[in-house]
N, CA, C and O atoms as a printed pandas DataFrame, in Angstrom:
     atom_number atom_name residue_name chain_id  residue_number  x_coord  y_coord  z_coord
0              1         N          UNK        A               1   -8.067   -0.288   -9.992
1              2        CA          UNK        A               1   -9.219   -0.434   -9.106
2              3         C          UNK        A               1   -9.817    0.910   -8.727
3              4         O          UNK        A               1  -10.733    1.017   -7.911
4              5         N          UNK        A               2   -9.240    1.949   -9.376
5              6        CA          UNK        A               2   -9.347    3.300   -8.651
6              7         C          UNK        A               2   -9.286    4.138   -7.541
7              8         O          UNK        A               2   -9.813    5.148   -7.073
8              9         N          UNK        A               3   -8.135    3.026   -7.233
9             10        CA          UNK        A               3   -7.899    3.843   -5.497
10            11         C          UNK        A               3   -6.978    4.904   -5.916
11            12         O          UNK        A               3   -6.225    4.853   -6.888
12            13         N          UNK        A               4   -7.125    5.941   -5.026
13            14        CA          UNK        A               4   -5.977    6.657   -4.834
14            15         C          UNK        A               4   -4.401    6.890   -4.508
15            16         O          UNK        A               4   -4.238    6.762   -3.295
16            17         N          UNK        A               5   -3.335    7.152   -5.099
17            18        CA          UNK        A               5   -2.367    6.582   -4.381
18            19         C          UNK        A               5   -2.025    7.254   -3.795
19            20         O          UNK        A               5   -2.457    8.366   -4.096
20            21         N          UNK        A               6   -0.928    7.242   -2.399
21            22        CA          UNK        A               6   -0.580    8.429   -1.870
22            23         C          UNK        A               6    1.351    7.793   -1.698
23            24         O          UNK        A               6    1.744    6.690   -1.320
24            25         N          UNK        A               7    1.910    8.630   -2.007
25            26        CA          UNK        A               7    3.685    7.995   -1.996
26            27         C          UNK        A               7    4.020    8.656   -0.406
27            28         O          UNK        A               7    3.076    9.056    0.277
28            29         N          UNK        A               8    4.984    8.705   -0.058
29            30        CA          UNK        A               8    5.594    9.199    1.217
30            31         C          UNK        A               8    7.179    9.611    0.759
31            32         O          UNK        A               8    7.830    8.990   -0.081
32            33         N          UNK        A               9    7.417   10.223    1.143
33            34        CA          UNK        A               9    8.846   10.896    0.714
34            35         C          UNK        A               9    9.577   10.276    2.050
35            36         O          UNK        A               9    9.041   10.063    3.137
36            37         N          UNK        A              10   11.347    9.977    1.567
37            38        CA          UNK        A              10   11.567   10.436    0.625
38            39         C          UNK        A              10   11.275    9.223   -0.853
39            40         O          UNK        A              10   11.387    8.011   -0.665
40            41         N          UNK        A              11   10.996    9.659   -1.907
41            42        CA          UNK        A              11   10.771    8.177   -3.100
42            43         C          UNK        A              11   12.101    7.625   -3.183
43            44         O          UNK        A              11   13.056    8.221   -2.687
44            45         N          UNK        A              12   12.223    6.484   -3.800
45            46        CA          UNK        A              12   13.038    5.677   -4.067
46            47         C          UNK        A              12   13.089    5.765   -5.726
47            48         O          UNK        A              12   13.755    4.982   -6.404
48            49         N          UNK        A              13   12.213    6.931   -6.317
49            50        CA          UNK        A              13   12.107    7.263   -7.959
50            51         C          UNK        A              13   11.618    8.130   -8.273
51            52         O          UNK        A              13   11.037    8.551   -7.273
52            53         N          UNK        A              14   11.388    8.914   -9.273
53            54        CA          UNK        A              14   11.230   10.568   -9.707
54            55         C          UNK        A              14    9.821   10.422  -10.336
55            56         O          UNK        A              14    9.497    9.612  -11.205
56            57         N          UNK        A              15    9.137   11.242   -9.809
57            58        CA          UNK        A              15    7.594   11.311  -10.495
58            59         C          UNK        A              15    7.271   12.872  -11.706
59            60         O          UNK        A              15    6.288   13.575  -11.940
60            61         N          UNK        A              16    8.503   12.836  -12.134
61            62        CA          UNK        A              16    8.683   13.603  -13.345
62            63         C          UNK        A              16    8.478   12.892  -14.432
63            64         O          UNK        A              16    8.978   11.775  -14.568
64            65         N          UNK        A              17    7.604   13.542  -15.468
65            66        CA          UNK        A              17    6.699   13.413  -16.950
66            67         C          UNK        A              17    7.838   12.329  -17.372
67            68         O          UNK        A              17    7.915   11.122  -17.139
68            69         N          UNK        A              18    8.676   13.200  -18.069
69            70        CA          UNK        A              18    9.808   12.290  -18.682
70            71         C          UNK        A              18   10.213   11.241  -18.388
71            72         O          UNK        A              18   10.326   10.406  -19.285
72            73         N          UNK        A              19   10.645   10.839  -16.783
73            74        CA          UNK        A              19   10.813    9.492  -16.158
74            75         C          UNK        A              19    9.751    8.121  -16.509
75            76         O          UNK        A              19    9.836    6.954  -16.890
76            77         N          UNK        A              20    8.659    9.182  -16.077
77            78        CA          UNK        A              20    6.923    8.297  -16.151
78            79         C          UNK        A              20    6.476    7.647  -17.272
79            80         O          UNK        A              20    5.673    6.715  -17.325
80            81         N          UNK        A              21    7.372    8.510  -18.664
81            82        CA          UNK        A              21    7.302    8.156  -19.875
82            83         C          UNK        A              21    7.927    6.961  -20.806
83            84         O          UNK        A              21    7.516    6.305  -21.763
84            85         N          UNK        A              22    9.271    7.023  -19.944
85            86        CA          UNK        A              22   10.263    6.439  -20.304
86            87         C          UNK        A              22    9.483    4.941  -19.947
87            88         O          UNK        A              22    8.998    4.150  -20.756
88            89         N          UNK        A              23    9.523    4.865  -18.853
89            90        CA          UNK        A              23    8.948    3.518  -17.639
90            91         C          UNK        A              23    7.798    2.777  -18.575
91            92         O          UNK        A              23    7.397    1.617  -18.494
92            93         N          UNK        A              24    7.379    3.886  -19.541
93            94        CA          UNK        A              24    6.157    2.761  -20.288
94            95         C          UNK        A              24    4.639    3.525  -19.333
95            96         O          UNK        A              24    3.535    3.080  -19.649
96            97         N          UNK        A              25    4.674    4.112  -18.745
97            98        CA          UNK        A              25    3.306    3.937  -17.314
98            99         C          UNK        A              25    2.795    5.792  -18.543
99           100         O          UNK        A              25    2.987    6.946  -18.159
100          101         N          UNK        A              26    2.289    5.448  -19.668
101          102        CA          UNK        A              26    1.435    6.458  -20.304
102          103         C          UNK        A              26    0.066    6.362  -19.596
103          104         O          UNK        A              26   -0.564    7.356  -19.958
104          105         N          UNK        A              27   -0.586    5.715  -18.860
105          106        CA          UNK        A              27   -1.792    6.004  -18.106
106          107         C          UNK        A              27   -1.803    6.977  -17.010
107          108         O          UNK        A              27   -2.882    7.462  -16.669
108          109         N          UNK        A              28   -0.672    7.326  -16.399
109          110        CA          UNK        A              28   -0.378    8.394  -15.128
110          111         C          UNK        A              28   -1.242    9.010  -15.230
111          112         O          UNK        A              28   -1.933    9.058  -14.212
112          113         N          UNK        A              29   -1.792    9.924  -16.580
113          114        CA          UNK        A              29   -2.146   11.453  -16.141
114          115         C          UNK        A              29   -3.799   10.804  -16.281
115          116         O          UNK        A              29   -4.683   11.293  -16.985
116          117         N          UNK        A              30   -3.928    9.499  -15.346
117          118        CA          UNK        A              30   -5.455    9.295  -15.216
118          119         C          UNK        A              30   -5.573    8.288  -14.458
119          120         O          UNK        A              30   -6.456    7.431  -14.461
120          121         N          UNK        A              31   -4.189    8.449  -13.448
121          122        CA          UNK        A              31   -3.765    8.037  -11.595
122          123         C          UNK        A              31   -4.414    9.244  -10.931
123          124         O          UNK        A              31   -4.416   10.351  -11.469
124          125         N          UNK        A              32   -5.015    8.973   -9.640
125          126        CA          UNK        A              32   -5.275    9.968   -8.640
126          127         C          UNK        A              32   -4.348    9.780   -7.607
127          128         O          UNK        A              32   -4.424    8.691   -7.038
128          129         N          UNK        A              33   -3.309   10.735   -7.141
129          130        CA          UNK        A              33   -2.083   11.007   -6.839
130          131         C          UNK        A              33   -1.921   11.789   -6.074
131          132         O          UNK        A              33   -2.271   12.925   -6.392
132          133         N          UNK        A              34   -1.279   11.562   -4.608
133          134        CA          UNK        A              34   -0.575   12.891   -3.898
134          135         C          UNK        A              34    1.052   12.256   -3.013
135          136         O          UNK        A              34    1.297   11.305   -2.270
136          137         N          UNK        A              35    1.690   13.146   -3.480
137          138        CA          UNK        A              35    2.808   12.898   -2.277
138          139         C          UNK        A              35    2.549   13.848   -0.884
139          140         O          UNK        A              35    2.309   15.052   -0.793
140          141         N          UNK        A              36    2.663   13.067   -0.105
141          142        CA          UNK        A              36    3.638   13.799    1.137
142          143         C          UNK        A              36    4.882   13.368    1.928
143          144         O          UNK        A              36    5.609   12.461    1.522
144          145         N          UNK        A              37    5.170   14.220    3.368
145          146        CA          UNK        A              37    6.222   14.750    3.055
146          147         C          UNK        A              37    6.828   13.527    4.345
147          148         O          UNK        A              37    8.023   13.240    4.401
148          149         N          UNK        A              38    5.913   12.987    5.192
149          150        CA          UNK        A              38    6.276   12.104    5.946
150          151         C          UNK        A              38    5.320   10.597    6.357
151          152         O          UNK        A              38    4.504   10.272    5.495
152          153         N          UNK        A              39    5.384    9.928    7.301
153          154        CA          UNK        A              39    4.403    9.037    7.853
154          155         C          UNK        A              39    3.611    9.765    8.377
155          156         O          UNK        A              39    2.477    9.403    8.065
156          157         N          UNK        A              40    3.604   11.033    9.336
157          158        CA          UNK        A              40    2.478   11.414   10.346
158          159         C          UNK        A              40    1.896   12.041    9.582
159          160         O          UNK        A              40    0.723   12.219    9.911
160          161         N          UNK        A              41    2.322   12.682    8.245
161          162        CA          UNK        A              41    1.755   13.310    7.277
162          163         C          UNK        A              41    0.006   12.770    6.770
163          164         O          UNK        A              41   -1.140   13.200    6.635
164          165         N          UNK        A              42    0.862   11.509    6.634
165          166        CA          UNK        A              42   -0.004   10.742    5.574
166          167         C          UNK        A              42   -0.771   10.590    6.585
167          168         O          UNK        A              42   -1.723   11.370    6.566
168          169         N          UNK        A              43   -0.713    9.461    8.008
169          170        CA          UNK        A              43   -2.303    9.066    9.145
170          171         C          UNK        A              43   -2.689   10.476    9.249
171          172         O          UNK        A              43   -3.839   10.676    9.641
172          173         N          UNK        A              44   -1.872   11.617    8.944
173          174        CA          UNK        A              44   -3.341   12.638    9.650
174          175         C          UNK        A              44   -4.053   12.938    8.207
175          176         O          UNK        A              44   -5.247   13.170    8.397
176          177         N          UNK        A              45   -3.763   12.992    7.089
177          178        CA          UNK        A              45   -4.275   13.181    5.908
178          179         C          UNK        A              45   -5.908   11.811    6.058
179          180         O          UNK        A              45   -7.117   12.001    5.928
180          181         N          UNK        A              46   -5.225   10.740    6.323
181          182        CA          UNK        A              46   -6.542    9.940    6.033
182          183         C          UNK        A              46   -6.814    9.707    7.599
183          184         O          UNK        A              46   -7.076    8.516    7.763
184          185         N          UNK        A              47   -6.844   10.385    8.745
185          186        CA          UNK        A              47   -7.827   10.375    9.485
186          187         C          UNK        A              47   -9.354    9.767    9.671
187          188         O          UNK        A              47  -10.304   10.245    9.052
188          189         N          UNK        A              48   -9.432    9.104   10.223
189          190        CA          UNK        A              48  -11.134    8.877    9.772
190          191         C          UNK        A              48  -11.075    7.653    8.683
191          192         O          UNK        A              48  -12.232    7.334    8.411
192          193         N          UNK        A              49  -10.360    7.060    8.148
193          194        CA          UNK        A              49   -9.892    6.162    7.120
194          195         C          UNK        A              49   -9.486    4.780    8.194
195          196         O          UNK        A              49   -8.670    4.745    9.114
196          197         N          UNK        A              50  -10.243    3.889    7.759
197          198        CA          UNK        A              50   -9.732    2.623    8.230
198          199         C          UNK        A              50   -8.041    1.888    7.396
199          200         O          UNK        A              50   -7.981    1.538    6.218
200          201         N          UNK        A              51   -6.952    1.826    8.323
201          202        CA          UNK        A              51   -5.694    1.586    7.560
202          203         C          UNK        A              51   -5.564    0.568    7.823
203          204         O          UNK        A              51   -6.156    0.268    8.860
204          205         N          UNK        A              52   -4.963   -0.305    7.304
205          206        CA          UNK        A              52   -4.395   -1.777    6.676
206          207         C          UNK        A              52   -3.006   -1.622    6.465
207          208         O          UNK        A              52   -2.549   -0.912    5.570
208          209         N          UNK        A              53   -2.359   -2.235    7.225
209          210        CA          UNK        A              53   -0.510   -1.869    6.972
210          211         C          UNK        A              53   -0.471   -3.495    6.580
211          212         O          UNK        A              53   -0.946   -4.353    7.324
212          213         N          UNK        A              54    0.196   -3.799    5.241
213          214        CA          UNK        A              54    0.550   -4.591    4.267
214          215         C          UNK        A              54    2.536   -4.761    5.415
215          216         O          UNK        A              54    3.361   -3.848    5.461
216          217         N          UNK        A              55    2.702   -6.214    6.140
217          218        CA          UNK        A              55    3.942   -6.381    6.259
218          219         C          UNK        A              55    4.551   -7.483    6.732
219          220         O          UNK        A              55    4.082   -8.214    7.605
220          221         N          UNK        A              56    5.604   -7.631    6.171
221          222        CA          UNK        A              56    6.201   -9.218    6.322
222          223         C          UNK        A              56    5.940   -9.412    7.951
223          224         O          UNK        A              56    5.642  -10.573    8.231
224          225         N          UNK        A              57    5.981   -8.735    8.790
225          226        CA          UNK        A              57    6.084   -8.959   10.453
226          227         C          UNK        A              57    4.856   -9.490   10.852
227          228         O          UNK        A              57    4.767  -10.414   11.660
228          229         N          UNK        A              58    3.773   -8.864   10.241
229          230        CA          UNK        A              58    2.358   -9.088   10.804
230          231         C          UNK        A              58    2.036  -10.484   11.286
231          232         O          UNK        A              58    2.993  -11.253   11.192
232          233         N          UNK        A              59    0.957  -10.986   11.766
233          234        CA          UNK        A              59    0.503  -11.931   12.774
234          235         C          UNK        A              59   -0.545  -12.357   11.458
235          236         O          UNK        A              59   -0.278  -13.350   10.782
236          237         N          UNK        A              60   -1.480  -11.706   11.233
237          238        CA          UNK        A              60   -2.625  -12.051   10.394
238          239         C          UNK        A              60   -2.519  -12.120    8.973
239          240         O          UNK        A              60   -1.874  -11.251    8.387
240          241         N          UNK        A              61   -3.101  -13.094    8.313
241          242        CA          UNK        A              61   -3.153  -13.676    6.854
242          243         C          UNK        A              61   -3.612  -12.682    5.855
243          244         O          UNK        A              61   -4.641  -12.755    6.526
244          245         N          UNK        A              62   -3.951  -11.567    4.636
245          246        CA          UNK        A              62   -4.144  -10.822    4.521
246          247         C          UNK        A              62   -6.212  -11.491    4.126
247          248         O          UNK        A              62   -7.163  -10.717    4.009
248          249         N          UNK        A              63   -6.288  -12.987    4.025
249          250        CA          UNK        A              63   -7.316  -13.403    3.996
250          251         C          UNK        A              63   -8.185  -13.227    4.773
251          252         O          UNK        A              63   -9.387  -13.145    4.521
252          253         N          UNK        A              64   -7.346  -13.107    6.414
253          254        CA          UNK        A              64   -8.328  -12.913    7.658
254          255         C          UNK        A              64   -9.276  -11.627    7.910
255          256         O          UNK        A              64  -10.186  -11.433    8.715
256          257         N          UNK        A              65   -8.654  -10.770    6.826
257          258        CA          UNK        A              65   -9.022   -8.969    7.058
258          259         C          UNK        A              65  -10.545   -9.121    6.509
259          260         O          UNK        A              65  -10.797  -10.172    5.919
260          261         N          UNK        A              66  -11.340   -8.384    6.621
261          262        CA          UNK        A              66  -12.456   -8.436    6.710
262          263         C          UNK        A              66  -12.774   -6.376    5.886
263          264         O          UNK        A              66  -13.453   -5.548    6.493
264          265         N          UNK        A              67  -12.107   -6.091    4.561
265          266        CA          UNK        A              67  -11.813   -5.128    3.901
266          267         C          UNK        A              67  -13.672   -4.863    3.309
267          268         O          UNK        A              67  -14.581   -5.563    2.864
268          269         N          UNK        A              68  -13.440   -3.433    3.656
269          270        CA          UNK        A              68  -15.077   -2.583    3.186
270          271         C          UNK        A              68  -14.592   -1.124    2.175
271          272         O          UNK        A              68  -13.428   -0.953    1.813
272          273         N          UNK        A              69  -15.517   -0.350    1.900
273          274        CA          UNK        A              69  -15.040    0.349    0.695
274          275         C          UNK        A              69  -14.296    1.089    1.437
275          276         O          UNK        A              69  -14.138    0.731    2.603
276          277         N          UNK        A              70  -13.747    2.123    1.032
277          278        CA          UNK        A              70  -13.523    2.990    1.920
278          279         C          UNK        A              70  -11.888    3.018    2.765
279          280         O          UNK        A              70  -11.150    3.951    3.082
280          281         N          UNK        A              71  -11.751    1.093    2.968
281          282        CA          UNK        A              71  -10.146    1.461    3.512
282          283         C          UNK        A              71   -9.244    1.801    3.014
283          284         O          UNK        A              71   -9.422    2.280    1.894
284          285         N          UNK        A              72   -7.831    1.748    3.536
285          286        CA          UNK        A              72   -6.666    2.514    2.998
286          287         C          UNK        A              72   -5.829    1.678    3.175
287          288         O          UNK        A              72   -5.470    1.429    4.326
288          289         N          UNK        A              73   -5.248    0.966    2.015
289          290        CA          UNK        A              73   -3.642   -0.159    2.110
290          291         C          UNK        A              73   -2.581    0.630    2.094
291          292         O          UNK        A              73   -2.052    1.416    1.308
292          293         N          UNK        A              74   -2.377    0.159    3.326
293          294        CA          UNK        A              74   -0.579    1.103    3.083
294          295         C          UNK        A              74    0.408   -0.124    3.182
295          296         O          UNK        A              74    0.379   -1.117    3.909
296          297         N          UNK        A              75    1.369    0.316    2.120
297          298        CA          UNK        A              75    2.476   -0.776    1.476
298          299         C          UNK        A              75    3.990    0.247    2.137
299          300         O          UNK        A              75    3.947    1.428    2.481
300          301         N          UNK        A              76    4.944   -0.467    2.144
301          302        CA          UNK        A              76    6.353   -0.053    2.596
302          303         C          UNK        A              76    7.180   -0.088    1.371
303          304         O          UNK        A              76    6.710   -0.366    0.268
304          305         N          UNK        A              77    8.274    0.165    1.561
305          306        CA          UNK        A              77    9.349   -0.413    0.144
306          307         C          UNK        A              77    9.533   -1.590    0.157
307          308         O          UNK        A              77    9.482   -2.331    1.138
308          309         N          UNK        A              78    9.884   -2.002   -1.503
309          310        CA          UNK        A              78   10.379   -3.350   -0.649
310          311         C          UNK        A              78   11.444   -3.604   -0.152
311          312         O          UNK        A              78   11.605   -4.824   -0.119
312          313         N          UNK        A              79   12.371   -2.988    0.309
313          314        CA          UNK        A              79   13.709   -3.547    0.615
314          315         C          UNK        A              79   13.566   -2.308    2.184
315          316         O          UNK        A              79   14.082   -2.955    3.095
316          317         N          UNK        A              80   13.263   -1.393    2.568
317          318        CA          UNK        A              80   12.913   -1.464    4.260
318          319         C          UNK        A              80   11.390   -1.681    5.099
319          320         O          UNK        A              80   11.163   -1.714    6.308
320          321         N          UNK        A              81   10.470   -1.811    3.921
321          322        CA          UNK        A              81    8.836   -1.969    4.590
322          323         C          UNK        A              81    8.671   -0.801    5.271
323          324         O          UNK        A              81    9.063    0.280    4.830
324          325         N          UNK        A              82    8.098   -0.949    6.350
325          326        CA          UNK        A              82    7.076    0.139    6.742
326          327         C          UNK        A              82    7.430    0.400    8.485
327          328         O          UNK        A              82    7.565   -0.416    9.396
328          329         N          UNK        A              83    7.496    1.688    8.470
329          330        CA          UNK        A              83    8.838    1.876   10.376
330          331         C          UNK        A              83    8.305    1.085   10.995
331          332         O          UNK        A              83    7.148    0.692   10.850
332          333         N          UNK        A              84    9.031    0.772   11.713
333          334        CA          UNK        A              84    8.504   -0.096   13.061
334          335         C          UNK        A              84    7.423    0.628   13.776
335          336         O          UNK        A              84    6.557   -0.160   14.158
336          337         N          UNK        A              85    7.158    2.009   14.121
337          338        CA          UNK        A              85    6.735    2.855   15.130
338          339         C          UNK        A              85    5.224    2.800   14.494
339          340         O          UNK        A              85    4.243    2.537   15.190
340          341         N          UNK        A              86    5.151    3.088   13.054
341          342        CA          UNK        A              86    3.812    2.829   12.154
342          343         C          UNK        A              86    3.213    1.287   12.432
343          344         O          UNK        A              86    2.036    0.935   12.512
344          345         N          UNK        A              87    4.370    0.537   12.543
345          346        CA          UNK        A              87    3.692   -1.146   12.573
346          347         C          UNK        A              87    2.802   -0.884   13.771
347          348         O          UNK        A              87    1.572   -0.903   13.729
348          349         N          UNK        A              88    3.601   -0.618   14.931
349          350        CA          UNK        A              88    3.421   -0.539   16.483
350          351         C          UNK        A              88    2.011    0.151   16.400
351          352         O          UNK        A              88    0.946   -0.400   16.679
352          353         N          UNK        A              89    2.150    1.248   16.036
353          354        CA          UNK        A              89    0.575    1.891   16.214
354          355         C          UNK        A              89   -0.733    1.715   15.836
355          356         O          UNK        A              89   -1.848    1.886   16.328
356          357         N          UNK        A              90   -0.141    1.227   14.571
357          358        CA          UNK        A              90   -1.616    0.147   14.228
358          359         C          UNK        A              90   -1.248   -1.313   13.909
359          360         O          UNK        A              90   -1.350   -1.714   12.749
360          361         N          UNK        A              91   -0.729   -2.304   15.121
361          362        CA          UNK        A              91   -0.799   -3.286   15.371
362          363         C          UNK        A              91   -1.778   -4.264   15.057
363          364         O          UNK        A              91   -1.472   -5.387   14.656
364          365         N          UNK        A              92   -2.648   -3.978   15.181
365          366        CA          UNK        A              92   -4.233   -4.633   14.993
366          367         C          UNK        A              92   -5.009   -4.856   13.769
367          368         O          UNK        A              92   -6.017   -5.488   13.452
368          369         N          UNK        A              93   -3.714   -3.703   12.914
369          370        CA          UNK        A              93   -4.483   -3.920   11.531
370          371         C          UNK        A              93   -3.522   -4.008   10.475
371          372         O          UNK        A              93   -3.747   -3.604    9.334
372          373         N          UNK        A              94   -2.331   -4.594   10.893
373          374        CA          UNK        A              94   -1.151   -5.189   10.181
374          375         C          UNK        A              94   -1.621   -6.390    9.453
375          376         O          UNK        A              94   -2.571   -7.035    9.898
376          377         N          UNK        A              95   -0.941   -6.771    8.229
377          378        CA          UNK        A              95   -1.638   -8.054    7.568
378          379         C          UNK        A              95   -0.250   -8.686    6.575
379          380         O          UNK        A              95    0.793   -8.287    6.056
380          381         N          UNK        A              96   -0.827   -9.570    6.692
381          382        CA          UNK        A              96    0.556   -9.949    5.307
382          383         C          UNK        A              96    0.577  -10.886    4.418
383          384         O          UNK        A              96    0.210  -11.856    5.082
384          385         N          UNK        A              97    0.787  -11.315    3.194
385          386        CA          UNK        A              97    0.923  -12.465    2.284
386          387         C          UNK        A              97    1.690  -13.198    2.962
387          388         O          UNK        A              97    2.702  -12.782    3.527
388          389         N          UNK        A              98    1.120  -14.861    2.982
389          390        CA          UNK        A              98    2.295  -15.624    3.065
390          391         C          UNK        A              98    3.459  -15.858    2.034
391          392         O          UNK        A              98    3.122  -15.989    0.858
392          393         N          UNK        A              99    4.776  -15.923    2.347
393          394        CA          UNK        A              99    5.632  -16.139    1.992
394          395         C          UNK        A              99    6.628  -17.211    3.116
395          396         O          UNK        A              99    6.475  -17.540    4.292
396          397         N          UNK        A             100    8.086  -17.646    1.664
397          398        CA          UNK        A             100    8.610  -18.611    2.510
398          399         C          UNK        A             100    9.613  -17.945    3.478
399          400         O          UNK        A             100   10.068  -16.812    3.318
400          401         N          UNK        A             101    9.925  -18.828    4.564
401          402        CA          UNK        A             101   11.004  -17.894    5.454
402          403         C          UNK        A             101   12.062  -17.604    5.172
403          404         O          UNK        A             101   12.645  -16.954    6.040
404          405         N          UNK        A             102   12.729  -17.858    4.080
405          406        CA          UNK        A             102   13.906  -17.491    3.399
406          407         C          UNK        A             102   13.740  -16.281    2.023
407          408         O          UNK        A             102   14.487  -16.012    1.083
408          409         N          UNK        A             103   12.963  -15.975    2.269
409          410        CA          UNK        A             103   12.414  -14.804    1.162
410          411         C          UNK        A             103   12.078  -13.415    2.294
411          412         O          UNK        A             103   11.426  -13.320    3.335
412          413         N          UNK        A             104   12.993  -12.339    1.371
413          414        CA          UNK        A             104   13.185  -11.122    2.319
414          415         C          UNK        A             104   11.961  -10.141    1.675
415          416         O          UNK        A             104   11.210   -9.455    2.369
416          417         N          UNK        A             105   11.928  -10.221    0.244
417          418        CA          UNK        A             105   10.310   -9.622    0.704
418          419         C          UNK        A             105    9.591  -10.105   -0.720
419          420         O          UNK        A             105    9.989  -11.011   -1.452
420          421         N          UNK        A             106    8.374   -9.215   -0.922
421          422        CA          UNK        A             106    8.076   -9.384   -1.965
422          423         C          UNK        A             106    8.153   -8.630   -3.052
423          424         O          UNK        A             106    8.856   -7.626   -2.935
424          425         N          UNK        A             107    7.286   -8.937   -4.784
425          426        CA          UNK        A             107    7.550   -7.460   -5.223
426          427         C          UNK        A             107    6.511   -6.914   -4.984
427          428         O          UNK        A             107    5.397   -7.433   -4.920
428          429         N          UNK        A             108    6.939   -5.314   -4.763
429          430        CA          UNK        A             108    5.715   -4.103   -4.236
430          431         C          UNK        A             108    4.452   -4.437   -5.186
431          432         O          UNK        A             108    3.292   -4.629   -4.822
432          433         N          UNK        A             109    4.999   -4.457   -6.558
433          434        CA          UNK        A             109    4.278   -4.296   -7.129
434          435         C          UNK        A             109    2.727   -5.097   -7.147
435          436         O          UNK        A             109    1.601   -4.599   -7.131
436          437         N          UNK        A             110    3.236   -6.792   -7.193
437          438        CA          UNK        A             110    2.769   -7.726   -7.144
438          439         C          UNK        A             110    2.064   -7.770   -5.925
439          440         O          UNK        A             110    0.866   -8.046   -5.987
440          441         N          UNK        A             111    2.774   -7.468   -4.422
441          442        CA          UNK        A             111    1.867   -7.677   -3.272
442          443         C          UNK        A             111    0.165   -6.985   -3.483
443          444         O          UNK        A             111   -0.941   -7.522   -3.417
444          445         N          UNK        A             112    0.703   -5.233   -3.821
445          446        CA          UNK        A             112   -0.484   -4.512   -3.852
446          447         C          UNK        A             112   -1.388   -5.092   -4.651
447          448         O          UNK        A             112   -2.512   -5.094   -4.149
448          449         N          UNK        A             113   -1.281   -5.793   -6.159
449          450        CA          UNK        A             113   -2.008   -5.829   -6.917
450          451         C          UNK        A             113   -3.311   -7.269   -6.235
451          452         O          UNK        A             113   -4.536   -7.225   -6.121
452          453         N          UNK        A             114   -2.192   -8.517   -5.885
453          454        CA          UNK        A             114   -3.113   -9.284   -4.681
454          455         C          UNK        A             114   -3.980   -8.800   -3.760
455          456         O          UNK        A             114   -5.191   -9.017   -3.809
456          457         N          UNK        A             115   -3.283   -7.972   -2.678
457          458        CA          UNK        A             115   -4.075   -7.378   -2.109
458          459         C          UNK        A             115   -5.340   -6.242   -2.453
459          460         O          UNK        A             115   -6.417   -6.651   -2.020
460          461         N          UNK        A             116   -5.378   -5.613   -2.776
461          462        CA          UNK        A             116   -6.289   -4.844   -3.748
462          463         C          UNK        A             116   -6.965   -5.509   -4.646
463          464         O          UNK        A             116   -8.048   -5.017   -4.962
464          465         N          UNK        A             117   -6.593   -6.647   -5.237
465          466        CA          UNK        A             117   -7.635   -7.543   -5.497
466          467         C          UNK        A             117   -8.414   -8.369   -4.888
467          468         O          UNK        A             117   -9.455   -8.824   -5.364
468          469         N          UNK        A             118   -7.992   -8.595   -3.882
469          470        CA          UNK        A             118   -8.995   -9.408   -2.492
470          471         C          UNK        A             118  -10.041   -8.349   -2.002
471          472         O          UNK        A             118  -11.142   -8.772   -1.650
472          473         N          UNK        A             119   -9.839   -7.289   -1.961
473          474        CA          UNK        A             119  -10.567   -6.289   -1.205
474          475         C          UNK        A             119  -11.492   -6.389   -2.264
475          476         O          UNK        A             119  -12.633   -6.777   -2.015
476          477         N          UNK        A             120  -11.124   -6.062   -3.524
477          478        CA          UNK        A             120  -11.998   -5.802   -4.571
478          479         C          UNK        A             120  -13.257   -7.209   -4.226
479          480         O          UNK        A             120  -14.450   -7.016   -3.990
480          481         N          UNK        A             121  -12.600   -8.506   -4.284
481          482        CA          UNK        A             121  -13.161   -9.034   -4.445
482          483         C          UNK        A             121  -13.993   -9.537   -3.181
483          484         O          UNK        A             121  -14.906  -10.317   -3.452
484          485         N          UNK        A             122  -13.823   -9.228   -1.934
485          486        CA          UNK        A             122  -14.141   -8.970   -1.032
486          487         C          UNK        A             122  -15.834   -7.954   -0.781
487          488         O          UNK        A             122  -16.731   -8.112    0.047
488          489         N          UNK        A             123  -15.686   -7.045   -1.799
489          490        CA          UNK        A             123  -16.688   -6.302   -1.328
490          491         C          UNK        A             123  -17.740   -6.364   -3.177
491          492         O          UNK        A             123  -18.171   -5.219   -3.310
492          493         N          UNK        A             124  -17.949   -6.763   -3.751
493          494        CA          UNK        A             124  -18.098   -7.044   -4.834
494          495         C          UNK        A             124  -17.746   -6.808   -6.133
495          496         O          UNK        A             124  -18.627   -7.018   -6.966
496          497         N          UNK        A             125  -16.820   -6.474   -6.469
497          498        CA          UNK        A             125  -16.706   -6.059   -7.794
498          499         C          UNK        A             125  -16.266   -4.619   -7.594
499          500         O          UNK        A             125  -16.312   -4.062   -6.497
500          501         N          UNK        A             126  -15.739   -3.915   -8.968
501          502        CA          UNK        A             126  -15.144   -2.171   -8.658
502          503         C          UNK        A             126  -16.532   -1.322   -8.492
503          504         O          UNK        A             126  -16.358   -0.256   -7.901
504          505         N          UNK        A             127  -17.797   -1.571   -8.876
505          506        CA          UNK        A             127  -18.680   -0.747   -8.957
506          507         C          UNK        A             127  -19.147    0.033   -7.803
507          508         O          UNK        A             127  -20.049    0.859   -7.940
């Protein structure tokens, strides 16, 4: 869709050539990409950026969001999600896929690609 990604340390996987290669993912070197080094890192980096926290806890449907160009999905791992203290602070703009209550999460992969496709389709098309 051409968003940007941004990871948060520490990863849960190595963003070295060789790894990236192995994995099959030969499109990387035509990802737009930055790590940093924490959470406060990242909200002060996109400042000024409307955020969307993607999480099993949330209150709202990810249907209810009302997504324009410009915002920023932030996703958690899947196996701890996203701190509590990050949920807390932007409360208001927490969202989440339904799932059943016996399911601990989803895959990362799969959530983002839903979500990022609603937005897409939300605001018309990638253009």
């Amino acid at each position: 869709v051409g968003a940007k990604l941004w990871f948060v340390r520490p990863l849960g996987f190595r963003l070295d050539d060789r790894y990236l290669k192995r994995a099959g993912m030969d499109y990387w070197e035509h990802c737009d990409w930055e790590a940093v080094d924490d959470w406060t890192q990242l909200t002060e980096r996109l400042a000024g950026h409307r955020m969307w926290l993607l999480t099993k806890f949330a209150e709202r449907l990810v249907w209810e969001a009302e997504f324009e160009r410009g915002d920023v999905l932030v996703f958690g791992s899947e196996s701890r999600g996203l701190p509590e203290s990050l949920r807390e602070e932007h409360a208001s703009r927490c969202l989440k896929l339904p799932m059943h209550e016996q399911v601990r999460s989803l895959n990362l992969a799969s959530t983002v690609n839903t979500v990022a496709y609603e937005a897409v389709r939300q605001f018309g098309g990638l253009g």
